[in-house]
C-alpha positions as a Markdown table, in Angstrom:
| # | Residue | x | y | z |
|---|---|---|---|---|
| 1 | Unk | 52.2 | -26.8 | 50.6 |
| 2 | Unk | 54.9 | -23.9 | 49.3 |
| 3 | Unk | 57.6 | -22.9 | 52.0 |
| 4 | Unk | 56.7 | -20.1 | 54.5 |
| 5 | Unk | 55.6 | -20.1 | 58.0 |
| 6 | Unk | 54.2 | -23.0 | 59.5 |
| 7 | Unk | 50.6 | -23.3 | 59.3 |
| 8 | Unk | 50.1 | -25.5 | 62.8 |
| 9 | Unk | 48.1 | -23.4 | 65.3 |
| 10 | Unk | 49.5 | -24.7 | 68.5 |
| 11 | Unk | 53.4 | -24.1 | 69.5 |
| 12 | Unk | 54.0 | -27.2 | 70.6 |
| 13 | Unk | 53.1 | -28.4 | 66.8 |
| 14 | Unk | 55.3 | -25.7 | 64.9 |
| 15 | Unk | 58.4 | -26.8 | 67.0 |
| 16 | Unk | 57.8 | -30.2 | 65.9 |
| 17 | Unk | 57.2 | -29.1 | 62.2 |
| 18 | Unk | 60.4 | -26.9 | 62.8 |
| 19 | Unk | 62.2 | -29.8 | 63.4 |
| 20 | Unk | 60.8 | -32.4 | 60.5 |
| 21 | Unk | 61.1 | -29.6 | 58.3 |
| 22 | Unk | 63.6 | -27.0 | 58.9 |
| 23 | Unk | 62.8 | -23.2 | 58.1 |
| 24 | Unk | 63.5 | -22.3 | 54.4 |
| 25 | Unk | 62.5 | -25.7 | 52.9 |
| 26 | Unk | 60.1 | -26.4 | 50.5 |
| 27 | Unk | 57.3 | -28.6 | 51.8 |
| 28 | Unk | 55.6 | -31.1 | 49.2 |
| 29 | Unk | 53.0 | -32.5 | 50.9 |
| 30 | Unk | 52.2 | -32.8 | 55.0 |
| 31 | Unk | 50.6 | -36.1 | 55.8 |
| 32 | Unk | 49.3 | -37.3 | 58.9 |
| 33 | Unk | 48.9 | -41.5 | 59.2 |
| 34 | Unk | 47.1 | -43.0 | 62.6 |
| 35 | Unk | 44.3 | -45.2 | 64.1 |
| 36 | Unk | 40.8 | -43.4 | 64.4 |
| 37 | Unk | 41.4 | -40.8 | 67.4 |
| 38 | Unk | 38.1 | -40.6 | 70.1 |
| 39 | Unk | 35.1 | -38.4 | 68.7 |
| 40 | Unk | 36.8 | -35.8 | 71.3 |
| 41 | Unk | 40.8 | -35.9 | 70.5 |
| 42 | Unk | 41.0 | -32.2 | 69.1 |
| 43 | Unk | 44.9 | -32.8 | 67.9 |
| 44 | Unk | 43.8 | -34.0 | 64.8 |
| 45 | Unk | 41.2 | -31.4 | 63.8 |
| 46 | Unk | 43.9 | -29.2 | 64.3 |
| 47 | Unk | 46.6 | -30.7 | 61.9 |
| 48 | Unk | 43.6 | -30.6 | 59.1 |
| 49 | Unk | 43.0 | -27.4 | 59.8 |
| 50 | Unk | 46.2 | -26.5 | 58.9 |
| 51 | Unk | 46.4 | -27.8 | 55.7 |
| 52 | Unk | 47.5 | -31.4 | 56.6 |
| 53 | Unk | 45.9 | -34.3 | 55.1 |
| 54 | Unk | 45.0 | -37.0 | 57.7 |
| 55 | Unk | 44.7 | -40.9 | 57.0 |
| 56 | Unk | 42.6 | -43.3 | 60.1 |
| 57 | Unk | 42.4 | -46.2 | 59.9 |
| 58 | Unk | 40.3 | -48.4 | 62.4 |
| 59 | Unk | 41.5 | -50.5 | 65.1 |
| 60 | Unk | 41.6 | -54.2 | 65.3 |
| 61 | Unk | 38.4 | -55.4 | 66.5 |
| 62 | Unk | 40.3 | -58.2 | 68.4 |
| 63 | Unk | 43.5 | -56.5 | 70.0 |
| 64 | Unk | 43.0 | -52.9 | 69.6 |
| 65 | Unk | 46.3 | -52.3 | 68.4 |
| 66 | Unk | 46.7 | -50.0 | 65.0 |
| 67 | Unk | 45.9 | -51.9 | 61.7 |
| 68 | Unk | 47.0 | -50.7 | 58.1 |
| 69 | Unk | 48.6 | -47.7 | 59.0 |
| 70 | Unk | 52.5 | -48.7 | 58.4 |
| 71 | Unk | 51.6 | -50.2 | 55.3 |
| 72 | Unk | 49.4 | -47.3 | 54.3 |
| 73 | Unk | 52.2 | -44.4 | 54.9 |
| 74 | Unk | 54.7 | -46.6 | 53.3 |
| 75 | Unk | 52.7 | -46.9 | 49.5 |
| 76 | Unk | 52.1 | -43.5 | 50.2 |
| 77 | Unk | 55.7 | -42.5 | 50.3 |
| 78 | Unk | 56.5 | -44.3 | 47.2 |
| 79 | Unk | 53.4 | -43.1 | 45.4 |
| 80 | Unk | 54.4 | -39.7 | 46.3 |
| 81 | Unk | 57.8 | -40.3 | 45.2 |
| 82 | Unk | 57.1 | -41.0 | 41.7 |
| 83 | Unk | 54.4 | -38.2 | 41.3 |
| 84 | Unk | 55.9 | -35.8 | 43.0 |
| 85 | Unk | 59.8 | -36.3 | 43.9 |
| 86 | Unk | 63.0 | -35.5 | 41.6 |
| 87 | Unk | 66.5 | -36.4 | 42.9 |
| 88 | Unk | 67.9 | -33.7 | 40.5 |
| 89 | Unk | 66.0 | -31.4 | 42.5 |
| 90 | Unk | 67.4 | -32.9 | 45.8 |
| 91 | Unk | 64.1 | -33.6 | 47.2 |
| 92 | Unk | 63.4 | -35.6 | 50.4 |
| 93 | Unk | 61.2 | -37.8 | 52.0 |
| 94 | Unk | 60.7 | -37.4 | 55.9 |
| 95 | Unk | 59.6 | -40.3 | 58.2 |
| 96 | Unk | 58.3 | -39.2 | 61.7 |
| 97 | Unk | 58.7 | -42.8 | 62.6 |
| 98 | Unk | 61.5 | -45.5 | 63.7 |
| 99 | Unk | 60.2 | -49.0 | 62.8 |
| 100 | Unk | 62.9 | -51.4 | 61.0 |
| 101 | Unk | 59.6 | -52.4 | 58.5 |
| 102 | Unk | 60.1 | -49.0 | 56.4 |
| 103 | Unk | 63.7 | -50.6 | 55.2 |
| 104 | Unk | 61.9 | -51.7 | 52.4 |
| 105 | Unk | 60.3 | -48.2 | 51.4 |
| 106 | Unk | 63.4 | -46.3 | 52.3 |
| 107 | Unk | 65.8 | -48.4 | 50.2 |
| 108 | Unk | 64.2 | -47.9 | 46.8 |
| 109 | Unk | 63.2 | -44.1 | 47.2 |
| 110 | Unk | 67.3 | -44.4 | 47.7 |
| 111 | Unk | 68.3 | -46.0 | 45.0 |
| 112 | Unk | 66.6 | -43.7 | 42.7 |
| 113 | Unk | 68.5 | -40.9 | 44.6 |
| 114 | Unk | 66.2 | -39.5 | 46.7 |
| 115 | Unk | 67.2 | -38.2 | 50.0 |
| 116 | Unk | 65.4 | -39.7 | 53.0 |
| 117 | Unk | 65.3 | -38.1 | 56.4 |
| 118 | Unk | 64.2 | -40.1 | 59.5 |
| 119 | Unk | 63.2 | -38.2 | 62.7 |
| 120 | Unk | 62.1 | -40.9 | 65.6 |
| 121 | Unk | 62.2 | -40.9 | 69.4 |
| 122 | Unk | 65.2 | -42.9 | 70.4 |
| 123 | Unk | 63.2 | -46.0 | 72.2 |
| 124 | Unk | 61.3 | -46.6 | 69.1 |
| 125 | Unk | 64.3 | -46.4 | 66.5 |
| 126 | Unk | 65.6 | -49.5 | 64.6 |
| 127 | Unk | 69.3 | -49.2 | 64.2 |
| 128 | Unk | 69.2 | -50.7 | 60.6 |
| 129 | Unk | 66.5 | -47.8 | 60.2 |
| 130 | Unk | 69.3 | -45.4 | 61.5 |
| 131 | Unk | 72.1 | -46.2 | 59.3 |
| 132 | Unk | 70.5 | -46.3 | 56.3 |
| 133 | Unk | 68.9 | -42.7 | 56.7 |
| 134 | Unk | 70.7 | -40.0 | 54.8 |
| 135 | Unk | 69.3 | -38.0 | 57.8 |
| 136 | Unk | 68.9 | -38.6 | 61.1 |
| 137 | Unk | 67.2 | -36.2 | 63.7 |
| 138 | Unk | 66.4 | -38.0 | 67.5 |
| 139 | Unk | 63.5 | -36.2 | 69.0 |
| 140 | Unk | 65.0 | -37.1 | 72.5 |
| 141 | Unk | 67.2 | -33.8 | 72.5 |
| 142 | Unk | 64.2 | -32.0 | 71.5 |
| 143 | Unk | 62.0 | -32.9 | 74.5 |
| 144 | Unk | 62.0 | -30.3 | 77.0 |
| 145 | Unk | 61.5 | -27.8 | 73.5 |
| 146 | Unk | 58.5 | -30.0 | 72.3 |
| 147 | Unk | 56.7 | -30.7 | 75.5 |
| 148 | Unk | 55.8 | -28.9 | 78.8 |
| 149 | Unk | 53.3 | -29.4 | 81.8 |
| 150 | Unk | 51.1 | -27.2 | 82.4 |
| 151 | Unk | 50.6 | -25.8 | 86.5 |
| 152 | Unk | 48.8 | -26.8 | 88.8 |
| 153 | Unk | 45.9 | -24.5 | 89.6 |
């Protein structure tokens, strides 16, 4: 996706983009990861539509918790790295996520000097995760900008 305004139809999902990726950067490649959202959940229609790719993966039959997904985003991210990324370029890979079990994604893409910028909700952050970030944007001072309620009629 080349650089220019954000695609996303909704305000609330061009301030996050705003935020993940700052105006006047180049954008590779927009990927959303999750479990399979209900026939009627219209949030991820939307992020196709704008030009995002979207990865679901089903549920566990057993517990209902997400299955595949970590491990999914994280080949992805090294895929990408090698097909797409240069370091003398200073590209970037951006994380939307906080979990300690991307160390072992984040470290290599590091090593071969790419840039990796991790933007999480404080409560879900692993301090390891953190430090080892050459970026590091909480969502948590975002909130009242990314969210509202709506009135009650």
């Amino acid at each position: 996706m080349a650089a220019g305004p954000c695609p996303l139809p909704t305000l609330r999902e061009r301030r996050l983009y705003g935020i993940l990726c700052p105006p006047g950067e180049n954008v590779g490649r927009s990927i959303l990861f999750g479990s399979k959202p209900p026939e009627n959940d219209s949030i991820w229609q939307r992020v196709r539509d704008a030009d995002f790719e979207v990865e679901t993966f089903d549920r566990s039959t057993f517990t209902n918790k997400e299955k595949q997904v970590d491990i999914a985003l994280s080949t992805r991210m090294m895929e990408d790295s090698f097909t797409y990324m240069e370091a003398n370029k200073g590209d970037i890979a951006i994380l939307a996520a906080g979990d300690g079990d991307f160390l072992p994604t984040i470290k290599p893409l590091q090593n071969r000097g790419l840039g990796v910028r991790v933007v999480p909700w404080s409560h879900a952050v692993s301090h390891q995760l953190r430090d080892t970030a050459n970026e590091f944007i909480e969502l948590d001072p975002h909130f009242d900008h990314l969210t509202w309620t709506t009135p009650a009629a």
